[in-house]
N, C-alpha and C positions, 0 to 999 in steps of 0.2 A: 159359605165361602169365607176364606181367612183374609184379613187387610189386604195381604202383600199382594195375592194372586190379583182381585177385587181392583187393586190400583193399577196392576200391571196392564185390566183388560183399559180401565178407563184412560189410563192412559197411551193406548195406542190409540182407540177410540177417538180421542180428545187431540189430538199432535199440533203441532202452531203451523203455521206457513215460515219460511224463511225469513233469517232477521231481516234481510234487507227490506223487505212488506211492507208496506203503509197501512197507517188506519183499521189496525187490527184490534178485536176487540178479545182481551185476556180474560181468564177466571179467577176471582174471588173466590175465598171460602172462609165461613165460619160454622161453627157449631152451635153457636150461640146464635138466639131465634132472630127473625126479622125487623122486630120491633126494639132490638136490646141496643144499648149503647154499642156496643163494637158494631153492629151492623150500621150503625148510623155514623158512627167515622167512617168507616169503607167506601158508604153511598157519596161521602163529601169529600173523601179524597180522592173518587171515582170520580164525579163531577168536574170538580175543579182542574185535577189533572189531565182532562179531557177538554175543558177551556183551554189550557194553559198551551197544550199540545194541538190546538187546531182540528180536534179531535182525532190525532194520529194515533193516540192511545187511549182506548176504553176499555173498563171492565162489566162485567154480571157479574155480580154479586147469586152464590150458591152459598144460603141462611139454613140453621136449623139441621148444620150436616147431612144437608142434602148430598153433597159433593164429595166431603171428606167428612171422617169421626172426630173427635177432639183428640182419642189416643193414634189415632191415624193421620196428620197433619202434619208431621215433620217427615214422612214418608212422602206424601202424597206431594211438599212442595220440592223436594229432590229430586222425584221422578217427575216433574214439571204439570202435573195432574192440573195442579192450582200455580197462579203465577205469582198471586197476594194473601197471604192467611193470616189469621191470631194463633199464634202457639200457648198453649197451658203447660208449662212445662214441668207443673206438677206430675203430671200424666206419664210423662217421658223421662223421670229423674235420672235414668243412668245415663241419658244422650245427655243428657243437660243439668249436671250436676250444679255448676259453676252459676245456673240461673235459680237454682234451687236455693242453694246461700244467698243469692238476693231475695227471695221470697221470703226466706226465714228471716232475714234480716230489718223484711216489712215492718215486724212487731216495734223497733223504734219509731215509728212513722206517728203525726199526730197532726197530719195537714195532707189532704188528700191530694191536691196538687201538686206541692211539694217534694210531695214523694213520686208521684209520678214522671215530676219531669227530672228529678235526681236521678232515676233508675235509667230513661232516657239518657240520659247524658253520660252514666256510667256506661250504659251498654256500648254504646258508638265510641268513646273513647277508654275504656280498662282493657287491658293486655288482656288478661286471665279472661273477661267476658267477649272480649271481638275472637283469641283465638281457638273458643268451645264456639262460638256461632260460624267462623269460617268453615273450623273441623266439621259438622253439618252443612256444609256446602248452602247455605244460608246466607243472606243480606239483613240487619235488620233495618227497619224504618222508624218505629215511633212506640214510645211505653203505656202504660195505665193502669190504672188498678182503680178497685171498689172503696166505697168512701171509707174510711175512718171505724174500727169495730167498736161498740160500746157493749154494754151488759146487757140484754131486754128480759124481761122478768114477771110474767104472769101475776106478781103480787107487787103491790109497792116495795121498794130497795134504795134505800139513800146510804147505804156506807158498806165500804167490804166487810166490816163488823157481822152484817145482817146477812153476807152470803155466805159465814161460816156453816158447813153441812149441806148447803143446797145442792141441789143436781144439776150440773151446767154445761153444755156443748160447747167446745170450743174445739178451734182449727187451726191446728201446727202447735209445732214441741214447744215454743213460747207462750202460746197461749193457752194450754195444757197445763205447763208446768206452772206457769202463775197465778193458775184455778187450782191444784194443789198447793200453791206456797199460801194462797190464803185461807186454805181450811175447805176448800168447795171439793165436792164430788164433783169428778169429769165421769160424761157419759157421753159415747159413744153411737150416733146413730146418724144415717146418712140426712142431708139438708130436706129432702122431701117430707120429711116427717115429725120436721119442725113443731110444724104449727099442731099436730096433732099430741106429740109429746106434750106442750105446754098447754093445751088445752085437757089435755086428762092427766096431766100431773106427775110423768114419769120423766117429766123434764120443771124444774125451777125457772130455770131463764138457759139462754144461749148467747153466746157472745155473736155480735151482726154488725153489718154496717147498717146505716139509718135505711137501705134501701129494702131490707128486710121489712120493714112494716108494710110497705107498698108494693113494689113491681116486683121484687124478688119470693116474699111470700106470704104478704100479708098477715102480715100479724099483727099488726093493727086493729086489727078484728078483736083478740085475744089479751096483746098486753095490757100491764097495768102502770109499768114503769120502764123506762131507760136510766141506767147511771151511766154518765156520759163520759166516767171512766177511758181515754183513747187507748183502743188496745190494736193499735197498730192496720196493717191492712196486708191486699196479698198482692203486690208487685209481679205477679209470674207472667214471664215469658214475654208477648208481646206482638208487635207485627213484623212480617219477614217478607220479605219476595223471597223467590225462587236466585240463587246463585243464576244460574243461564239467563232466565230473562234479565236482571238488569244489567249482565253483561254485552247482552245482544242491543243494549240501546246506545242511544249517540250519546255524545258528552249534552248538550242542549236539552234534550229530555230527561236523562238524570237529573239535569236541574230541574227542571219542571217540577219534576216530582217530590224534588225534596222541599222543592216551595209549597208544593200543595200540603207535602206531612206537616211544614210545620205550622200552616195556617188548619191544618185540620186535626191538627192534634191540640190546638190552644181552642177550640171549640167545644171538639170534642171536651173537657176536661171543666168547662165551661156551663154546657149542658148537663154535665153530669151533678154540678155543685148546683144545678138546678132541681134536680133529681132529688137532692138530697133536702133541701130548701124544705121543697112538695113533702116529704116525707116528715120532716118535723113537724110542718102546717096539719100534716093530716093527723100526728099522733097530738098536737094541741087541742083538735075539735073532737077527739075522742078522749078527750081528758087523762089522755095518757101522760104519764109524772116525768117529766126530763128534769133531772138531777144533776147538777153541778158536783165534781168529785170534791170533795172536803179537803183542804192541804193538808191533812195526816196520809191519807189514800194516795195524794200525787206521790209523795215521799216514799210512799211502799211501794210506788211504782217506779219509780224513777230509781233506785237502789238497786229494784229488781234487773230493771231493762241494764242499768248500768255495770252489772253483774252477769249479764245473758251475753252481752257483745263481748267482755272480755275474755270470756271462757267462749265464742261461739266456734271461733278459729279451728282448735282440738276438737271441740264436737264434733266440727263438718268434715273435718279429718279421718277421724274416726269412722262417721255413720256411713260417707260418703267415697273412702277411698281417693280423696284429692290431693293435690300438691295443696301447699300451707294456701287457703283463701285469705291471709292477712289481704296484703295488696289491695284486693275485690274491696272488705269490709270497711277497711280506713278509708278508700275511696268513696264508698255510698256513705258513712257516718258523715264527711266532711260535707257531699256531695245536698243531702236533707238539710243540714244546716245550711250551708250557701243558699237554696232556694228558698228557703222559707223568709232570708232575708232580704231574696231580690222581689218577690211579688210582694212583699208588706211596702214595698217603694210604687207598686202599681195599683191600676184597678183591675181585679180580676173578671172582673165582670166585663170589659172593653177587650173583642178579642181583636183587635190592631194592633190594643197596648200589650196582650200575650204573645201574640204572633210575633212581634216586634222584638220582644224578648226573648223568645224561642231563637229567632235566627240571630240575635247578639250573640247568645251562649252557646246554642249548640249547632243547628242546621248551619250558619254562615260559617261555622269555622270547618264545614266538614270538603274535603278537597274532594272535586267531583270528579277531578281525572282518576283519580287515583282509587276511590274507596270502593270496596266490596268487587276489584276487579285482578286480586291475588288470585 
């Protein structure tokens, strides 16, 4: 059975009771398993939101796309299947071009936070990004993304010198192209086969965030080195409600909610840099080589990256068929820079002192009458 029909039965299947209902419990969905970081913002902003509301609103959480596919998720929350999801909006590039150039534009990122809560911030307030999420008949709530990519390398690697000729995976035109600007073979193979590539040598290394050694695929088992090289991260897409549910709410619980995103998105993002923490612990006690990039290498990097945004405009034009994404891009470049400068003011580890910031910058400025009820 094909998506469309497949959502059509579930959702008649599945129908809500009438707004006016109390104490209704809505559906979640991700695709991403039950024990993954998105499922576990969901569970906390399920919870809380469910404090905050007296429990007049709850979700289940449907893990592991149970409920919806990951290429089926911007369907699934239009027809109201699901009333809270994570979109990949890699997945759905022609619905979501405009989210696409921020993914691409991950590759400056060099602070996993940072970039997360920039892409937030963009999302809820840039033209070009709220009016591709209304056209979707979408709300969004809250951003994120995977820590930081570095190099991981089956063999020791301390300089881009030493991955001239190597065979190397990477993910997106950015990080593609600057495995070719430095002499690397790019290859080509889906993430399951990771660990097997680099294990019988038809893979050199792969560009990863640190969680690739551990929960993602273990490789830790296998490598020999990380050059800590920051090759950026993937910002896509994000959380959405449903357009109709959070129109069908009162003004009072729309706050609620956005109180809960953004204590549960300063968590979330929290745990995660814990995540990542565990991951360098674990390649330390495997004597795996974490490598500081050499300031010849930042500069080849920083050249790079600073040559990738100016031309990225035309590119997205071109690949994508869009109006000029200037706007979008000057917004997110400004947008990493400003954050990276407001948390180096905090502790990110205290999430009061995130949460507290989150609604300075973005949740408290956002007008509850009014947003996501165009």
């Amino acid at each position: 059975m094909t998506i469309k029909p497949m959502l059509k039965i579930m959702a008649a299947g599945l129908c809500l009771s009438g707004a006016g209902a109390r104490a209704e419990t809505f559906r979640a969905a991700t695709f991403n398993a039950a024990n993954s970081p998105v499922a576990a913002f969901i569970d906390d902003f399920a919870a809380d939101v469910a404090e905050r509301t007296g429990g007049e609103i709850e979700f289940e959480l449907f893990a592991g796309g149970s409920l919806l596919p990951g290429e089926g998720t911007l369907v699934g929350l239009q027809r109201d299947v699901a009333q809270l999801a994570n979109i990949n909006a890699s997945q759905i590039p022609s619905d979501m071009p405009y989210d696409n150039v921020i993914s691409d534009l991950g590759f400056i990122g060099d602070d996993q936070m940072a970039l997360a809560f920039a892409t937030t911030e963009l999302r809820f307030f840039n033209e070009q990004a709220q009016q591709e999420i209304q056209r979707n008949n979408l709300v969004f709530a809250s951003g994120n993304t995977i820590g930081i990519w570095n190099i991981i390398c089956r063999e020791p690697i301390s300089s881009l010198a030493e991955l001239k000729g190597k065979k190397i995976r990477g993910t997106g035109g950015a990080q593609i192209a600057f495995i070719e600007h430095i002499g690397g073979t790019v290859v080509s193979v889906p993430p399951t086969e990771i660990y097997t590539g680099l294990q019988r040598g038809s893979l050199d290394c792969t560009a990863g965030s640190p969680e690739f050694l551990t929960v993602f695929w273990r490789l830790s088992e296998i490598a020999k080195s990380v050059y800590l090289l920051p090759l950026g991260s993937l910002p896509t897409g994000g959380y959405y409600f449903s357009e109709s549910f959070w129109q069908d709410r009162s003004v009072d619980e729309r706050r609620a909610m956005l109180g809960a995103l953004s204590r549960s998105t300063a968590k979330s993002l929290i745990e995660w840099s814990d995540l990542i923490d565990e991951a360098f612990e674990t390649a330390r006690q495997e004597n795996i080589a974490l490598t500081e990039p050499t300031p010849e290498d930042m500069a080849t990097l920083t050249s790079f990256s600073d040559d990738f945004v100016e031309n990225l405009a035309q590119a997205e034009i071109t690949k994508r068929n869009i109006d000029d994404p200037t706007p979008l891009i000057e917004d997110m470049v400004r947008l990493v820079d400003k954050w990276k400068g407001l948390l180096a003011g905090i502790d990110t580890s205290d999430v009061d002192a995130v949460t507290a910031l989150l609604d300075q910058e973005i949740y408290g400025k956002i007008d509850v009458e009014t947003y996501g009820m165009n």
